[in-house]
C-alpha positions as CSV (number, residue, x, y, z in Angstrom):
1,X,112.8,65.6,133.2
2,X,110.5,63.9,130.9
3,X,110.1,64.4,126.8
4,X,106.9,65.8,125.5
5,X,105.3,64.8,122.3
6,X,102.0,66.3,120.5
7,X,100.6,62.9,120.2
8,X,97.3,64.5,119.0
9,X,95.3,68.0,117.5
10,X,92.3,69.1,116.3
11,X,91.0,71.9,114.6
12,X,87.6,74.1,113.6
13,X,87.7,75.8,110.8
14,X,88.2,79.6,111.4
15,X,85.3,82.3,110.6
16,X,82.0,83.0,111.8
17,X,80.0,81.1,114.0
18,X,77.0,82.0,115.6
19,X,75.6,78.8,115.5
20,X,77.9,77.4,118.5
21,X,78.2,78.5,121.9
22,X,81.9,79.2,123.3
23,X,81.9,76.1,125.2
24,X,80.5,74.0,122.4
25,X,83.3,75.1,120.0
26,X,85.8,74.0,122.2
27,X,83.9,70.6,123.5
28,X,84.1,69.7,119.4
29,X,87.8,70.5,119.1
30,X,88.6,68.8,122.3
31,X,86.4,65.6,121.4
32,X,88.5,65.3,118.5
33,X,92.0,66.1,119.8
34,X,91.3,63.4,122.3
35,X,90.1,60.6,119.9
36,X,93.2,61.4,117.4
37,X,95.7,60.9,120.9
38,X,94.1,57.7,121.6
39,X,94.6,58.6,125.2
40,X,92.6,59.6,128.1
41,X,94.1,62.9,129.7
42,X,94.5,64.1,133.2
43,X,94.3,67.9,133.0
44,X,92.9,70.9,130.6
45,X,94.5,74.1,130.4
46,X,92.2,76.3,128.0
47,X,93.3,79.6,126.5
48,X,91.1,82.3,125.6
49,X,91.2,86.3,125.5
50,X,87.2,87.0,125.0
51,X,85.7,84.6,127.4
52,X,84.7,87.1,130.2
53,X,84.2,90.2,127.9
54,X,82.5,88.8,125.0
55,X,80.8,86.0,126.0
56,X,80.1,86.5,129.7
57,X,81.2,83.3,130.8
58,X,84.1,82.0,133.6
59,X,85.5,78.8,134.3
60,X,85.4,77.8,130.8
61,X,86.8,74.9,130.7
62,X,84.5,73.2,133.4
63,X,81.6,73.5,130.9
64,X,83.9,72.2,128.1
65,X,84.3,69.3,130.2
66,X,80.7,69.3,131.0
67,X,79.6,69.1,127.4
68,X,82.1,65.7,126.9
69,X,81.2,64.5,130.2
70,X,84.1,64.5,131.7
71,X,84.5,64.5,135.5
72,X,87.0,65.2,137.9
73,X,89.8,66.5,135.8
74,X,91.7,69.5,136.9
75,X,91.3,72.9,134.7
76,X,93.5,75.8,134.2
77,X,92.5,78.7,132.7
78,X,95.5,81.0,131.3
79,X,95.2,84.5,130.1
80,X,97.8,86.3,128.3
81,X,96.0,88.2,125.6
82,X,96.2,87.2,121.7
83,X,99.0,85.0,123.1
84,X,97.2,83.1,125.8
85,X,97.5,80.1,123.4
86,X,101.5,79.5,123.3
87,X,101.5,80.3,126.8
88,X,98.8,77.3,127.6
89,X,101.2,75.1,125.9
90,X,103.7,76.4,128.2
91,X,102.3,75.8,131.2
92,X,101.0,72.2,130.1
93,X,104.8,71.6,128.8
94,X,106.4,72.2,132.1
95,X,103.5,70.4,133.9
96,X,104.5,67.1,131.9
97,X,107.9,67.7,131.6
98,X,108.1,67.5,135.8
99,X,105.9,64.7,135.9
100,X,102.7,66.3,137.5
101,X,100.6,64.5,134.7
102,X,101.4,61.8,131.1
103,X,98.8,63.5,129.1
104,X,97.0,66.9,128.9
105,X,95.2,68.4,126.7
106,X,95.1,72.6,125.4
107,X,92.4,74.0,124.3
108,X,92.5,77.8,122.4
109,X,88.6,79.0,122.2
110,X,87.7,82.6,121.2
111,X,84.7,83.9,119.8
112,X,84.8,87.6,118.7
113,X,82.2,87.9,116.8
114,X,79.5,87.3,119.0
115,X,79.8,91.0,119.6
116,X,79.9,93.8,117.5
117,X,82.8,95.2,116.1
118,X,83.1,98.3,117.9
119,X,83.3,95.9,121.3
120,X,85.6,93.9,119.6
121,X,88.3,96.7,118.7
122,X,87.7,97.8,122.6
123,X,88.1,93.9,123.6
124,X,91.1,94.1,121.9
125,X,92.7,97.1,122.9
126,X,92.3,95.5,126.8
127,X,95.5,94.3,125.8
128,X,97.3,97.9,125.7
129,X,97.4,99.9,129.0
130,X,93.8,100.5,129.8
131,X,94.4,103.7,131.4
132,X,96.9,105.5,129.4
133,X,96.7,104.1,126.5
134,X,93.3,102.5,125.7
135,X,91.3,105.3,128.0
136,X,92.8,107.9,124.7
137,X,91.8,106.0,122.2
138,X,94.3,103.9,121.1
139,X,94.7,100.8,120.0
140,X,96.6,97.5,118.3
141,X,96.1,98.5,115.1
142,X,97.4,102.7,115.6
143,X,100.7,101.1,117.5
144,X,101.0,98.6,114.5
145,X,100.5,101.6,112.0
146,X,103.3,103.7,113.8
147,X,105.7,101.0,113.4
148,X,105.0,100.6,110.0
149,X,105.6,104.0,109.0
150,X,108.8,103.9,110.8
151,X,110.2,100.7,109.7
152,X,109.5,101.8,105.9
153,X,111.2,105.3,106.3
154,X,114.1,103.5,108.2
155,X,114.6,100.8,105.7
156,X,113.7,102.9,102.4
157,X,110.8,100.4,101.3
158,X,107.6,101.1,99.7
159,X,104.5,100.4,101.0
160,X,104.8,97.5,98.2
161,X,107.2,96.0,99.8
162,X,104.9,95.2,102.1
163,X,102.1,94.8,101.0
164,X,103.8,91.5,100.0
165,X,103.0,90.4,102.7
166,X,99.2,89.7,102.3
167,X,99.4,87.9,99.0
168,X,102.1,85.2,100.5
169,X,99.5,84.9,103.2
170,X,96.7,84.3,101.1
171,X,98.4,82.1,98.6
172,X,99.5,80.0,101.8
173,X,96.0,80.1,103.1
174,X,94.3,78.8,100.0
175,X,95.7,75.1,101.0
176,X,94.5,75.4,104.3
177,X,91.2,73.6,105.1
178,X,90.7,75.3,108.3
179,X,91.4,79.3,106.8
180,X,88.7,81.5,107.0
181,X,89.9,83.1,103.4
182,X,91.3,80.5,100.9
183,X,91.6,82.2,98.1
184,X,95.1,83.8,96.4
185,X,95.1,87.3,95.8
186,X,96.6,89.9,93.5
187,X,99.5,92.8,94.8
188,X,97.3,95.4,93.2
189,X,94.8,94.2,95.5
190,X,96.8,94.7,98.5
191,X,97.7,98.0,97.1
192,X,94.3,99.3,96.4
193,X,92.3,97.7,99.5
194,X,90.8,100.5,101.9
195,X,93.5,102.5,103.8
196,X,92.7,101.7,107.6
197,X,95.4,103.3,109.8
198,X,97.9,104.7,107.2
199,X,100.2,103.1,106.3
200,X,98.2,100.2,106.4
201,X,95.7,99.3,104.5
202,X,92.5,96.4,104.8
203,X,94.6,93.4,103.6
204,X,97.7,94.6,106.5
205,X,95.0,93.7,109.1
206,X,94.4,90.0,109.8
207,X,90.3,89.2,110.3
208,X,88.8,88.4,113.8
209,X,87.4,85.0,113.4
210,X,85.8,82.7,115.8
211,X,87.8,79.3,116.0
212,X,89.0,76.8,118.5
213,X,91.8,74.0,119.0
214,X,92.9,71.3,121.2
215,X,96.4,69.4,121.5
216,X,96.9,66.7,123.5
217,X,100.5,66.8,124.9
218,X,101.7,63.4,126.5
219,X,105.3,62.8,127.5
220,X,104.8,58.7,128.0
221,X,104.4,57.9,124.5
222,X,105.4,59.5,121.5
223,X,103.0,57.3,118.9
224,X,103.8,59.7,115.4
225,X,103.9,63.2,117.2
226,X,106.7,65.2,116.9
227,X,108.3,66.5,120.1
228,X,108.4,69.6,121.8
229,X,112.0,70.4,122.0
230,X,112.2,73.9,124.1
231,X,109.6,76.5,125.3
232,X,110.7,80.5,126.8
233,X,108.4,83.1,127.2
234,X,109.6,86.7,127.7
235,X,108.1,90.1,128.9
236,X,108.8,93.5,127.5
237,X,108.0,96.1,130.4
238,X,108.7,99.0,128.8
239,X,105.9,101.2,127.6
240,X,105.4,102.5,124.0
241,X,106.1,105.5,124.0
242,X,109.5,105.2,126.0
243,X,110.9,101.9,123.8
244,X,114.6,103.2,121.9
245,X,113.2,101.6,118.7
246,X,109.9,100.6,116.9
247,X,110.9,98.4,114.4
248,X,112.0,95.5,117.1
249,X,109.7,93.3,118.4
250,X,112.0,92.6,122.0
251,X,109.9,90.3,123.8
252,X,110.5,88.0,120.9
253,X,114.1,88.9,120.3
254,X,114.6,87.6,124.0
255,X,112.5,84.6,123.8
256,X,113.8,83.3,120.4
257,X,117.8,83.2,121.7
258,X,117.3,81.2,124.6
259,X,114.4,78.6,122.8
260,X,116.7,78.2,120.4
261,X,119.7,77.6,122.3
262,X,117.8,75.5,124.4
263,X,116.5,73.0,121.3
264,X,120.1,72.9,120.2
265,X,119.1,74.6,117.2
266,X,120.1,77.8,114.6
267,X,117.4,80.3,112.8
268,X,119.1,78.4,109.6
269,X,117.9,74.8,110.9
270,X,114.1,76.2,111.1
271,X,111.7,74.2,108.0
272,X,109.1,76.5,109.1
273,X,107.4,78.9,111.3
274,X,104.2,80.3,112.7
275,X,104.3,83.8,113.9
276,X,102.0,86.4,115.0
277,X,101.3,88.2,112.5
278,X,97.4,89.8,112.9
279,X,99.1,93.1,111.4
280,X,101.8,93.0,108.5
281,X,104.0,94.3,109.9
282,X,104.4,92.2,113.3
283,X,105.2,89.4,110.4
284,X,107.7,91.1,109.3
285,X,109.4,92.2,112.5
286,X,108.5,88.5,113.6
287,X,111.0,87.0,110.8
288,X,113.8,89.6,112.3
289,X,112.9,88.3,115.8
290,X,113.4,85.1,114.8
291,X,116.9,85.1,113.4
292,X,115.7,83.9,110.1
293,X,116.5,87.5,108.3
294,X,118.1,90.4,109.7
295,X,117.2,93.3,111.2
296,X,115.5,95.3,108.1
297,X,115.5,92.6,105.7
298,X,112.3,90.9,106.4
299,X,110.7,92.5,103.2
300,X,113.7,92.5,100.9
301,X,113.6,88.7,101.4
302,X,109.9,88.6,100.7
303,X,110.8,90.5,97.4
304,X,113.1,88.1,96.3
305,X,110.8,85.0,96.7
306,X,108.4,82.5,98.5
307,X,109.6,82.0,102.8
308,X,108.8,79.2,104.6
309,X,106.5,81.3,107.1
310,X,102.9,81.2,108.1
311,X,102.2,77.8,105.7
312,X,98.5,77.9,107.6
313,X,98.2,81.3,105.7
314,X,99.1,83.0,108.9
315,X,96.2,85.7,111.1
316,X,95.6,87.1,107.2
317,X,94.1,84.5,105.8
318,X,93.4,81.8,108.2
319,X,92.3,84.6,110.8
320,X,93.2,85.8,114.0
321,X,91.2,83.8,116.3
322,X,93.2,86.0,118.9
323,X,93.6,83.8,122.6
324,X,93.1,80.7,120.8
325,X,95.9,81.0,117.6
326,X,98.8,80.2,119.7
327,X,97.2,76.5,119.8
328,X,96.4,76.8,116.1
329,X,100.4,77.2,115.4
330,X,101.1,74.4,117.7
331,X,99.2,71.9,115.6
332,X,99.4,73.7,112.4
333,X,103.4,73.5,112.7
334,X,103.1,69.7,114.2
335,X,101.4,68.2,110.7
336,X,103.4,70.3,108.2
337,X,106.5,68.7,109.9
338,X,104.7,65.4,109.5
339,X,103.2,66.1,106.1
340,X,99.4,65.9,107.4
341,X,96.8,68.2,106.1
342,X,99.9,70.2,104.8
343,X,102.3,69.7,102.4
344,X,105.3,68.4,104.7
345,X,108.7,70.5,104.7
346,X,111.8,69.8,103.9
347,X,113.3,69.7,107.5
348,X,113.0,68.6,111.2
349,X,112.3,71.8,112.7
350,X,109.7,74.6,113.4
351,X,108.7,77.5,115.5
352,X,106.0,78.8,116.9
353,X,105.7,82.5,117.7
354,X,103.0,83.7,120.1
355,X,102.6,87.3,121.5
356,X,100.4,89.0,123.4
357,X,99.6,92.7,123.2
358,X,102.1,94.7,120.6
359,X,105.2,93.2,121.9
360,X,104.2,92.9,125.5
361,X,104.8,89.2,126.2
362,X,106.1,86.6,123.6
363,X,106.3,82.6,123.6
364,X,108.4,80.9,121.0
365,X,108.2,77.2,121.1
366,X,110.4,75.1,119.5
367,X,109.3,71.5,117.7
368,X,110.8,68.9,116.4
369,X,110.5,65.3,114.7
């Protein structure tokens, strides 16, 4: 089995776009990726979540292709929700790692704003059970509320407490190029922001922002790229309303053991991590996941000082950018281990969290230099 390096990545600044086509977002990302690889690559697996229901359009990636004039190279199109990026890493990892190709490249593309925001709340709830949960109205953000509430009663916080949350985000996002809010802001703001399924409130809910990314993967040269050291992905078939708790996110719980034990690794040896966070709370219960805290101390450790989580500024202030942020992380995590664009961390290793639906399916990849 062959190594696999991120020899290359690109990114688009996150936020709104309606001067680009889907296609032509991703053809600019992928342009890039490939020029900063110096290679030529041999397959493109795109992720995206609002292709078909936003912007009408199928076999993406052909037309990404098209727009670079490229011919003849196989595409895959993978769909797992808001976590369709990690899990087109995945699938390009294991595709290398067995030999099939030496270099591919993954492109994340979403553009949600290109519809308006009533479609986009029912675009997102697609992910939930369409007929008995999203037919009754329900929807990310109510699930995400519910856990909330219960997590806070459970644990004896304050809404504070996690409310927290949103300012680390935001003071990691202001060093960001790419984040579609760069700008630190105040706890009282948090507090005081628009209550928008109690108990959260506007600055608990990361922004849906157009964006796109490419990696190029290779696994015959490693050039300055740090390596992808494991990959897991695991389901959580149990519905909502019959899970034993709420304040566990089990798909990742799952899928962090074995990545980790796979890269050789402890939740202490982690320099830093990229986690799904588009509501507050999932960040939380993503640090728990993880190993890095536990269980119920996610915000008492955000209390006591600054965590090495979400250094892009996370789905609150770089944005949620929904199919596509699991390709964001991937790069995002690769240059703050090498020190590029971010500041670089003190350590050799970093994860990626990716989930699709509210703790339906979750990737965790693990990298290191």
């Amino acid at each position: 089995m062959k190594d696999v390096y991120v020899v290359g990545g690109a990114l688009h600044p996150a936020g709104r776009h309606y001067d680009k086509n889907i296609d032509d977002l991703a053809a600019a990302v992928l342009d890039k990726a490939i020029a900063d690889a110096q290679a030529d690559i041999e397959a493109l697996f795109v992720a995206s979540s609002t292709a078909e229901l936003g912007n009408k359009q199928q076999l993406l990636g052909v037309y990404v292709l098209e727009s670079l004039g490229l011919d003849k190279i196989p595409v895959f199109r993978i769909e797992n929700g808001d976590g369709s990026g990690g899990a087109a890493v995945v699938a390009a990892y294991h595709a290398l790692r067995a030999g099939e190709y030496n270099c591919v490249a993954v492109v994340g593309v979403d553009k949600p704003n290109d519809v308006l925001s009533n479609q986009q709340q029912d675009i997102y709830a697609t992910t939930l059970d369409t007929h008995f949960e999203r037919y009754f109205g329900f929807t990310p953000l109510s699930y995400a509320a519910l856990m909330a509430k219960m997590y806070l009663k459970k644990y004896e916080y304050k809404y504070e407490d996690l409310a927290r949350w949103a300012v680390l985000m935001h003071a990691h996002g202001a060093g960001n190029p790419y984040a579609y809010f760069r700008r630190p802001v105040k706890l009282e703001d948090a507090v005081n922001s628009e209550v928008v399924s109690e108990p959260l409130r506007l600055y608990d809910v990361g922004p849906l922002a157009d964006g796109a990314a490419a990696a190029v993967l290779c696994n015959n040269k490693k050039k300055d790229g740090p390596r992808i050291l494991s990959v897991t992905t695991s389901t959580n078939a149990v519905g909502f309303n019959a899970r034993n708790e709420y304040d566990v996110l089990y798909s990742l719980e799952e899928a962090a053991r074995s990545a980790l034990k796979k890269a050789g690794i402890t939740p202490r040896d982690i320099a830093a991590a990229e986690v799904h966070d588009s509501f507050s709370i999932f960040g939380a219960l993503a640090l728990e996941g993880l190993g890095i805290v536990k269980r119920g101390g996610a915000l008492a450790a955000l209390r006591e000082g600054d965590l090495p989580v979400n250094l892009s500024g996370g789905f609150k202030a770089r944005g949620n950018i929904l199919g596509a942020t699991g390709v964001y992380q991937v790069v995002e995590l690769a240059w703050q281990l090498m020190g590029r664009e971010f500041k670089r961390v003190e350590g050799n290793y970093g994860v990626v969290h990716s989930m699709g639906g509210v703790d339906r399916v979750s990737t965790v990849i693990v990298v290191g230099l």
